[in-house]
ROKOLVEX-241733 format. One record per residue: residue in one letter; x, y, z of N, C-alpha, C in turn; residue number from 1. Coordinates in nm, 3 decimals, decimal comma. Example, Ala and Ser with C-alpha at 12.3 -4.5 7.8 and 13.67 -1.06 7.14 Angstrom:
residues 2
R  resn      nxx      nyy      nzz     caxx     cayy     cazz      cxx      cyy      czz  resi
R     A    1,319   -0,569    0,780    1,230   -0,450    0,780    1,320   -0,330    0,780     1
R     S    1,285   -0,225    0,708    1,367   -0,106    0,714    1,290    0,003    0,787     2
END
This chain:
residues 113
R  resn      nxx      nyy      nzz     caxx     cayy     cazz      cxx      cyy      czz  resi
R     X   11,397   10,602    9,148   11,466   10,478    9,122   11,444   10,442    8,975     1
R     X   11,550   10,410    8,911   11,509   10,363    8,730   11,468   10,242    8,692     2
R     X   11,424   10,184    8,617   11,367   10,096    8,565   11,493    9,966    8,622     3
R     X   11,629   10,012    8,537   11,730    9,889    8,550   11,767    9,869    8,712     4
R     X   11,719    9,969    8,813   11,729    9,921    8,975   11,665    9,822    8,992     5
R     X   11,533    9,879    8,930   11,385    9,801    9,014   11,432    9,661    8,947     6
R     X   11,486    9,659    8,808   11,517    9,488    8,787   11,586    9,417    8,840     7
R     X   11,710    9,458    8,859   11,808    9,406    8,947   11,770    9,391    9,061     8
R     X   11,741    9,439    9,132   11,633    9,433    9,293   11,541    9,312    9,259     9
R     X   11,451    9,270    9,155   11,377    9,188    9,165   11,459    9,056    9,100    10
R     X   11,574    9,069    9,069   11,653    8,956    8,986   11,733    8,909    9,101    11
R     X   11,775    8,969    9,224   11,847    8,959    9,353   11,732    8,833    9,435    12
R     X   11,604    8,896    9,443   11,528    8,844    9,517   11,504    8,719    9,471    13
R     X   11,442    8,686    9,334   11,420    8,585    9,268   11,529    8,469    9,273    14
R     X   11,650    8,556    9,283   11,823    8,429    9,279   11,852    8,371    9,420    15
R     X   11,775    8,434    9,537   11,774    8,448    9,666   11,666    8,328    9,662    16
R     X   11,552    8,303    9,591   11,442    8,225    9,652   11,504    8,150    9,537    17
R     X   11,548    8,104    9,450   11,609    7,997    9,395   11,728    7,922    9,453    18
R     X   11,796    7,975    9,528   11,871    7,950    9,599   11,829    7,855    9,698    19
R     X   11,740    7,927    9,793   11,661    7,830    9,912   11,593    7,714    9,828    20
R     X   11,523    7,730    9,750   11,473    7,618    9,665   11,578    7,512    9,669    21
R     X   11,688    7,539    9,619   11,769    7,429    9,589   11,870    7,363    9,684    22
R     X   11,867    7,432    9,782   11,973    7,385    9,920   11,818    7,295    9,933    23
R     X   11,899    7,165    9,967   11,851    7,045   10,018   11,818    7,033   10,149    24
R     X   11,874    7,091   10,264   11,871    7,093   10,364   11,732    7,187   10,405    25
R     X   11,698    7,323   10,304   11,544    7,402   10,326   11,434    7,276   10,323    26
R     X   11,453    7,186   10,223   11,312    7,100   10,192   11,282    6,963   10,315    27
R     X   11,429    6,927   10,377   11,383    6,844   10,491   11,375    6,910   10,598    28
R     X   11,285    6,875   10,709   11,230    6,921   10,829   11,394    6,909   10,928    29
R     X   11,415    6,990   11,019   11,558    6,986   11,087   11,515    6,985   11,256    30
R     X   11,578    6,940   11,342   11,525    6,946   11,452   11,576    7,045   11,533    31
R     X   11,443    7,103   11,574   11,505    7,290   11,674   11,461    7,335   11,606    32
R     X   11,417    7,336   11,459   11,375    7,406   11,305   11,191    7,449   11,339    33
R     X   11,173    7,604   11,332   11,047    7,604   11,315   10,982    7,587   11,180    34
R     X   10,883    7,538   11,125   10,807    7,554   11,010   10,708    7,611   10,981    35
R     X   10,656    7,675   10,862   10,579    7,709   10,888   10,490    7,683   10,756    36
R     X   10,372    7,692   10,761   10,256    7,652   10,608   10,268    7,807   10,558    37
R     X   10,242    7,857   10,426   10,270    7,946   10,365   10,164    8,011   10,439    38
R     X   10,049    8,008   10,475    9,927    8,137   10,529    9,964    8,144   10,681    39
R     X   10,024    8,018   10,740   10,103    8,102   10,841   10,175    8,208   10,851    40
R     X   10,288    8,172   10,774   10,356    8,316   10,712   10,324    8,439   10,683    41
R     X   10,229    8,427   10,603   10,138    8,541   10,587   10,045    8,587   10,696    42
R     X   10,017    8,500   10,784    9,957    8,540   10,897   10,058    8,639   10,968    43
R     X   10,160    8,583   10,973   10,295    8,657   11,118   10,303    8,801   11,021    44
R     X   10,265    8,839   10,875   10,317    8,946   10,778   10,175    9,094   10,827    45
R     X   10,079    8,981   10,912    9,964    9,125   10,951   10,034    9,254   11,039    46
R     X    9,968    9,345   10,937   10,022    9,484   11,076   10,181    9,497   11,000    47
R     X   10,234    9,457   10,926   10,365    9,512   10,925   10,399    9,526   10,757    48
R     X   10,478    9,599   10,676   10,500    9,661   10,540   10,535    9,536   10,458    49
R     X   10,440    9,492   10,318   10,428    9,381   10,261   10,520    9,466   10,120    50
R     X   10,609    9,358   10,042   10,626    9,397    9,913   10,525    9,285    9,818    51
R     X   10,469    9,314    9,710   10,378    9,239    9,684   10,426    9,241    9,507    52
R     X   10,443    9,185    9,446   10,523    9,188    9,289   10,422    9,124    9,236    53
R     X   10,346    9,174    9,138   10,210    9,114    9,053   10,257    9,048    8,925    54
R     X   10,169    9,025    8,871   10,132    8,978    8,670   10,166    9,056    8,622    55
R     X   10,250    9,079    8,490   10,290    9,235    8,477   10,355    9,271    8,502    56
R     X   10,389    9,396    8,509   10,437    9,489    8,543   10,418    9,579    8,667    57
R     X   10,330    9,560    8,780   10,328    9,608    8,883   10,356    9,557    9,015    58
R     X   10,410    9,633    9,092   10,453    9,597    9,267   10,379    9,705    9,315    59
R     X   10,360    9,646    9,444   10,280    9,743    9,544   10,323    9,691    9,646    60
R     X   10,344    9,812    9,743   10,409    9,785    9,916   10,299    9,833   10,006    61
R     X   10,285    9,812   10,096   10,209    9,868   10,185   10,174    9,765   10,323    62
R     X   10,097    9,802   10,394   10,082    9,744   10,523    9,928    9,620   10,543    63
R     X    9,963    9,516   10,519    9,916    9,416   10,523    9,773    9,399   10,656    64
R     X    9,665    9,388   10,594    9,590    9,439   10,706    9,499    9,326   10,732    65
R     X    9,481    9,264   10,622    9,407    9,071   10,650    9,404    9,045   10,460    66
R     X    9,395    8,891   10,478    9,359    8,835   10,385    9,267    8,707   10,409    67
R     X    9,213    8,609   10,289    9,174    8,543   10,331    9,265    8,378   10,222    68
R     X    9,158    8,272   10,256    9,250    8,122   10,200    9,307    8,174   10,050    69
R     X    9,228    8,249   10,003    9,279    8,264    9,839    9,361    8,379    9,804    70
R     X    9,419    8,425    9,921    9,515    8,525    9,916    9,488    8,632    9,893    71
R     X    9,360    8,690    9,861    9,304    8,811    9,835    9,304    8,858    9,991    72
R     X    9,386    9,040    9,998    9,413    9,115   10,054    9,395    9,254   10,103    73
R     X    9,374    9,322   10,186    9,352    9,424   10,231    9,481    9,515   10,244    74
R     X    9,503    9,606   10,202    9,608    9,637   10,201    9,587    9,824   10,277    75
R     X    9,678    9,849   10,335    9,642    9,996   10,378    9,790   10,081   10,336    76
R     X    9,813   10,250   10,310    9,903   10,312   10,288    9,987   10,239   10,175    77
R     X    9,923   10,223   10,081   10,010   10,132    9,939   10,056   10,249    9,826    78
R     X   10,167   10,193    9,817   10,213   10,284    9,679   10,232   10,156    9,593    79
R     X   10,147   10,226    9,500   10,161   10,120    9,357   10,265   10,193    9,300    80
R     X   10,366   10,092    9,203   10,488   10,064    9,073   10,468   10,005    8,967    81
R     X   10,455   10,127    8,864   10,407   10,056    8,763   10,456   10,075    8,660    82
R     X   10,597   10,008    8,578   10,707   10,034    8,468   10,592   10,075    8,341    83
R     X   10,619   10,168    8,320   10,585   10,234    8,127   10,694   10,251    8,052    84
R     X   10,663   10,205    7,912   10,735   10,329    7,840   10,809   10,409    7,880    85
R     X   10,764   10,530    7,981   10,760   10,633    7,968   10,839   10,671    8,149    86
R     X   10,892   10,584    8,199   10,928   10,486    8,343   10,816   10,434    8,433    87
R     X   10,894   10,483    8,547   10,777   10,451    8,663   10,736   10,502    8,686    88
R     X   10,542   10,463    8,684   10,474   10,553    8,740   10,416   10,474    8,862    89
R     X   10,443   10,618    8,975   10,391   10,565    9,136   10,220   10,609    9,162    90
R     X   10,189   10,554    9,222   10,031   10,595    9,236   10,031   10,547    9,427    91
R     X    9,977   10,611    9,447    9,895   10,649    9,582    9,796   10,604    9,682    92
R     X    9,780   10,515    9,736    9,623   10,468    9,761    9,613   10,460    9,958    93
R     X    9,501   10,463    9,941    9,477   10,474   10,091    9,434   10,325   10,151    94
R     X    9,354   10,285   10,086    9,350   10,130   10,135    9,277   10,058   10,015    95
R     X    9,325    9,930   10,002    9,278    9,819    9,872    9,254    9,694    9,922    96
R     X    9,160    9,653    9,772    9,150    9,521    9,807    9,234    9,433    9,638    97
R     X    9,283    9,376    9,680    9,409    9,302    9,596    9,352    9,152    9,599    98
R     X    9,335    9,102    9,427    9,295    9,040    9,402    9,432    8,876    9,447    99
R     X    9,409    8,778    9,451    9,505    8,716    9,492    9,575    8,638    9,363   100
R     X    9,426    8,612    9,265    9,545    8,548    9,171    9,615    8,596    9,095   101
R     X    9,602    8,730    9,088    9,756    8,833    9,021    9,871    8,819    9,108   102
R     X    9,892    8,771    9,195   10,044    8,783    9,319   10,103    8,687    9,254   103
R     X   10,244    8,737    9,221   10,322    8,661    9,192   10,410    8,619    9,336   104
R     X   10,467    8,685    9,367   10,574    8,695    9,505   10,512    8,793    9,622   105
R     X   10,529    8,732    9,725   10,564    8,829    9,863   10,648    8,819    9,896   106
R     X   10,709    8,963    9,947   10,832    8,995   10,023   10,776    9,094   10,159   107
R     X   10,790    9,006   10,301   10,795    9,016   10,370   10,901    9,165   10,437   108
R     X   10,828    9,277   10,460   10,925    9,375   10,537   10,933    9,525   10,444   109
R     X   10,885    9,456   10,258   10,923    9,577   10,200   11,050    9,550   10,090   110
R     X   11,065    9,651   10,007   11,168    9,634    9,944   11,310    9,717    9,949   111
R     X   11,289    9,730   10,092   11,428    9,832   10,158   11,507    9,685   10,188   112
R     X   11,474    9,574   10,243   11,513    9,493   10,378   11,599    9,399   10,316   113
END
């Protein structure tokens, strides 16, 4: 995948959560409407493929295995993305621990979905 995908892919997502931001109808409560607190969310994201977009220049996907209040994460089967110079370089990992205040965004499912 080239550099100008991976941007556009993250310029899609970003126009997508600006979007919800600004419909008026996301920020009041609706009735029938579930809600949820953001570590809920992240709770329902255990056990299943996280996209995770850092500080920088790096994303990492992989399978969400616990975290705790400060968002620091366990992560299992992760491929790190990491734009150079020189493009992307992918790296490999078997299981991590991911600091929380580098997360910029989660994307729930991966960056196929």
């Amino acid at each position: 995948m080239c550099i100008r995908d991976r941007y556009q892919r993250r310029v899609r997502v970003f126009q997508y959560i600006s979007r919800q931001a600004m419909d008026s109808t996301a920020v009041l409560p609706q009735p029938g409407v579930s809600q949820f607190w953001p570590l809920e969310l992240i709770d329902k994201c255990i056990g299943s493929k996280i996209w995770i977009i850092m500080k920088g220049d790096k994303e990492l996907v992989g399978i969400l295995r616990g975290f705790d209040d400060y968002v620091n994460m366990v992560l299992e089967d992760v491929t790190e993305y990491e734009v150079t110079p020189e493009g992307v370089k992918t790296t490999k990992l078997d299981q991590i621990l991911l600091n929380g205040n580098n997360i910029c965004l989660l994307v729930p499912g991966g960056p196929d979905v």
